[in-house]
C-alpha atoms as one frame of an Amber mdcrd trajectory, in Angstrom:
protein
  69.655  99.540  98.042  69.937  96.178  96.778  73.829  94.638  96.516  74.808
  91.842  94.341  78.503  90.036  95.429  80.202  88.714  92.102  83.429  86.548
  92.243  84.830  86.258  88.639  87.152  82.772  89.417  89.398  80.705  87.140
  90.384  77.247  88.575  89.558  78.133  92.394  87.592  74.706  93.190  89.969
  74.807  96.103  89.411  78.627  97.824  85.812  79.334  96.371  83.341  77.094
  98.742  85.023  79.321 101.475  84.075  82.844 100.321  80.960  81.866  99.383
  79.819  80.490 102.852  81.005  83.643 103.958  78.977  85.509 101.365  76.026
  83.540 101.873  75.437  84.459 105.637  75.690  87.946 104.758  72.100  89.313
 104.903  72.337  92.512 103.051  73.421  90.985 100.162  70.852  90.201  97.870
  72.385  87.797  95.158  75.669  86.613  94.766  77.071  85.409  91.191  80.061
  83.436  90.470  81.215  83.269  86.783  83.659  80.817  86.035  86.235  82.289
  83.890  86.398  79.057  81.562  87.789  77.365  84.546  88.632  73.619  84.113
  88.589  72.604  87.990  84.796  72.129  89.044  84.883  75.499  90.554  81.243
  75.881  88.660  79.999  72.544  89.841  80.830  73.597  93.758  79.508  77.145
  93.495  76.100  75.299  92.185  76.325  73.435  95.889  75.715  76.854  97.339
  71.681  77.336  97.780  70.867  80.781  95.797  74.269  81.102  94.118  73.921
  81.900  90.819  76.751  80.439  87.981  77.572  82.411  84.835  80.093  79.858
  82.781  82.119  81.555  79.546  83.663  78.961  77.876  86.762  79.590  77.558
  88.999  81.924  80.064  88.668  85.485  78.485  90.496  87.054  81.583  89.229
  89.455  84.477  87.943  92.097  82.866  85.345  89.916  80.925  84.457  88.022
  84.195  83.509  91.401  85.433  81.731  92.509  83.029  79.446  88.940  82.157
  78.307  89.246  86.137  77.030  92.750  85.850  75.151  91.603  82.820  73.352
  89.727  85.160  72.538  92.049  87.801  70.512  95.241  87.787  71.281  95.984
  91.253  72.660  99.706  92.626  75.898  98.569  94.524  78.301  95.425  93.825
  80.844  93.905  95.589  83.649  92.267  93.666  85.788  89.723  95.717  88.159
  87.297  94.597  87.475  83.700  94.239  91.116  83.075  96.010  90.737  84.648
  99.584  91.831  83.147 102.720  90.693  84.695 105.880  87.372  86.118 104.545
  84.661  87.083 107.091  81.445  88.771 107.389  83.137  91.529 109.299  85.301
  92.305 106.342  82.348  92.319 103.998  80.735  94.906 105.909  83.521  96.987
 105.945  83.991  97.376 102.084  80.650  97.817 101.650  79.837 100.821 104.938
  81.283 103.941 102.815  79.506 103.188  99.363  76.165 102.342 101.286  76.899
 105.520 103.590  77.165 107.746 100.171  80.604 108.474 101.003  81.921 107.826
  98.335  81.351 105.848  94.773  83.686 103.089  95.183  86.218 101.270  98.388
  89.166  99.456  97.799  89.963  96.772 100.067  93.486  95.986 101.115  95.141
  92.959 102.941  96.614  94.107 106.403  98.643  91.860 108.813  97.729  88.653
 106.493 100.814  87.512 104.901 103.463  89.486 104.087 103.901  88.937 100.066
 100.173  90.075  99.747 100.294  92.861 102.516 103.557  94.207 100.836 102.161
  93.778  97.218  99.100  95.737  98.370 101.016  98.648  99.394 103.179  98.641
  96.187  99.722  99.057  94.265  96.775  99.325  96.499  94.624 100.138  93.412
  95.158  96.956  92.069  93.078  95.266  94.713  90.407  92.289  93.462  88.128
  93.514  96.928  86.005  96.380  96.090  82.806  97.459  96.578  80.927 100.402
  93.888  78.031 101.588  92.817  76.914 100.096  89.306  76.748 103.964  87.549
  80.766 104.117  87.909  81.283 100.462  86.392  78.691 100.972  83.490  81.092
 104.531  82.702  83.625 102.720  81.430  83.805 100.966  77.995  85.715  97.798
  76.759  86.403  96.487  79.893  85.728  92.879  78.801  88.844  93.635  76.734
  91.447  94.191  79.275  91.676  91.737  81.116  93.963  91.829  83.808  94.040
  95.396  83.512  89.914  95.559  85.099  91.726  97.292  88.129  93.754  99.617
  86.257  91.221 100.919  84.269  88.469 101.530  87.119  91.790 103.654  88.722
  92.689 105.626  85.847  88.683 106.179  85.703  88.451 107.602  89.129  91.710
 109.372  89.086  90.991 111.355  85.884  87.317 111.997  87.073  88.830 113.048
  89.995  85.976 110.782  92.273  87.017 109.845  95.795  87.216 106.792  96.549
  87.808 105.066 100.262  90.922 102.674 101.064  89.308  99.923 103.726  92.340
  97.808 105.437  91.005  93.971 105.689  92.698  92.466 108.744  94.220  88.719
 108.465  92.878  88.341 104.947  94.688  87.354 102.389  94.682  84.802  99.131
  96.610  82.203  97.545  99.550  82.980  95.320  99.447  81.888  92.091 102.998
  79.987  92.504 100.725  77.919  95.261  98.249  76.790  92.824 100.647  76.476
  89.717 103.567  75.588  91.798 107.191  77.308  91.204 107.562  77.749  87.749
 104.490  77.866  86.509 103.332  80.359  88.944 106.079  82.712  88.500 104.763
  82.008  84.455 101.515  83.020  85.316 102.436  86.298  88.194 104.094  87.344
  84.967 102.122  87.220  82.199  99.357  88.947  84.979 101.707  91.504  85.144
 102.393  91.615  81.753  98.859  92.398  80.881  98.713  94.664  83.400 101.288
  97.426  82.343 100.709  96.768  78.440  96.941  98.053  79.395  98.032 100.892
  81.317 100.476 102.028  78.689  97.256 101.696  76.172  95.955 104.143  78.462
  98.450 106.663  78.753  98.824 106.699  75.020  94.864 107.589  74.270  95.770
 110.069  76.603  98.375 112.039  75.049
């Protein structure tokens, strides 16, 4: 089956080269796209540095959801992997491992979650492991769902609420030592907490959006 890795990224000139040296080495993986989220950093210009990477650029951030979506316009394949442009700690080993139950047929989608990395991201994962960015699906399940260029931040809770209400299994896959930046790293203090917070913002006023179509 052939895979395609896509890293939607927004300013991560500093974490991307890293992931996608990992990706690269990765033989079952047969194209990797990074789309640059109307980043302002270079992160387009280094993922061009990476032989057979191939750079989507919107032009102007329109938020996760739409990052998503523009690098599965650009694929055809059966299975994707989505990985953040942010991770520290990222190996082949943990590649394999997110991919082994979709390419196994056991189920339709993994979620990957942060063990015994740091503990703001470990802890954070086990608040909401369904809000992971590390997850690997087959392209039927993504295609399912409609407007998800319009949510933004809320990508992860919609491909949840999708499963959940479907009722489709779906297999949790604990990444050892990985973990990613925090946006109050990047941003520093203030602007970080800004930023964690507007994230969340989006996130909840989707899944409320959700709940009401649903009633």
């Amino acid at each position: 089956m052939e895979i395609t890795a896509i890293i939607p990224a927004y300013n991560e000139a500093k974490t991307i080269g890293a992931v996608l040296t990992v990706l690269i080495r990765c033989s079952h993986i047969n194209q990797i796209i990074v789309v640059s989220d109307g980043s302002t950093d270079g992160t387009a210009a280094i993922a061009r540095q990476y032989e057979g990477v191939e750079v989507v650029e919107l032009p102007e951030n329109r938020g996760k959801g739409a990052a998503m979506k523009a690098g599965m316009e650009q694929t055809s394949a059966e299975i994707v992997l989505f990985l953040d442009a942010d991770l520290i700690g990222l190996t082949e080993a943990h590649v394999d491992a997110l991919l082994e139950p979709v390419l196994k047929e056991q189920v339709v989608m993994s979620l990957g979650l942060f063990e015994k990395g740091r503990v703001a991201t470990d802890l954070a994962q086990k608040v909401a492991p369904h809000l992971t960015g590390q997850r690997a699906l087959l392209r039927d399940l993504f295609c399912d769902l409609s407007d998800l260029d319009l949510t933004r931040f809320g990508a992860e809770v919609a491909l949840h609420r999708y499963v959940e209400e479907k009722q489709i299994p779906v297999a949790l896959v604990s990444l050892p030592d990985l973990s990613h930046l925090m946006k109050e790293e990047k941003l520093g203090l203030w602007k970080g907490l800004a930023a964690r917070g507007k994230m969340y913002w989006e996130i909840i006023k989707y899944a409320a959006s959700i709940d009401l179509n649903l009633k």
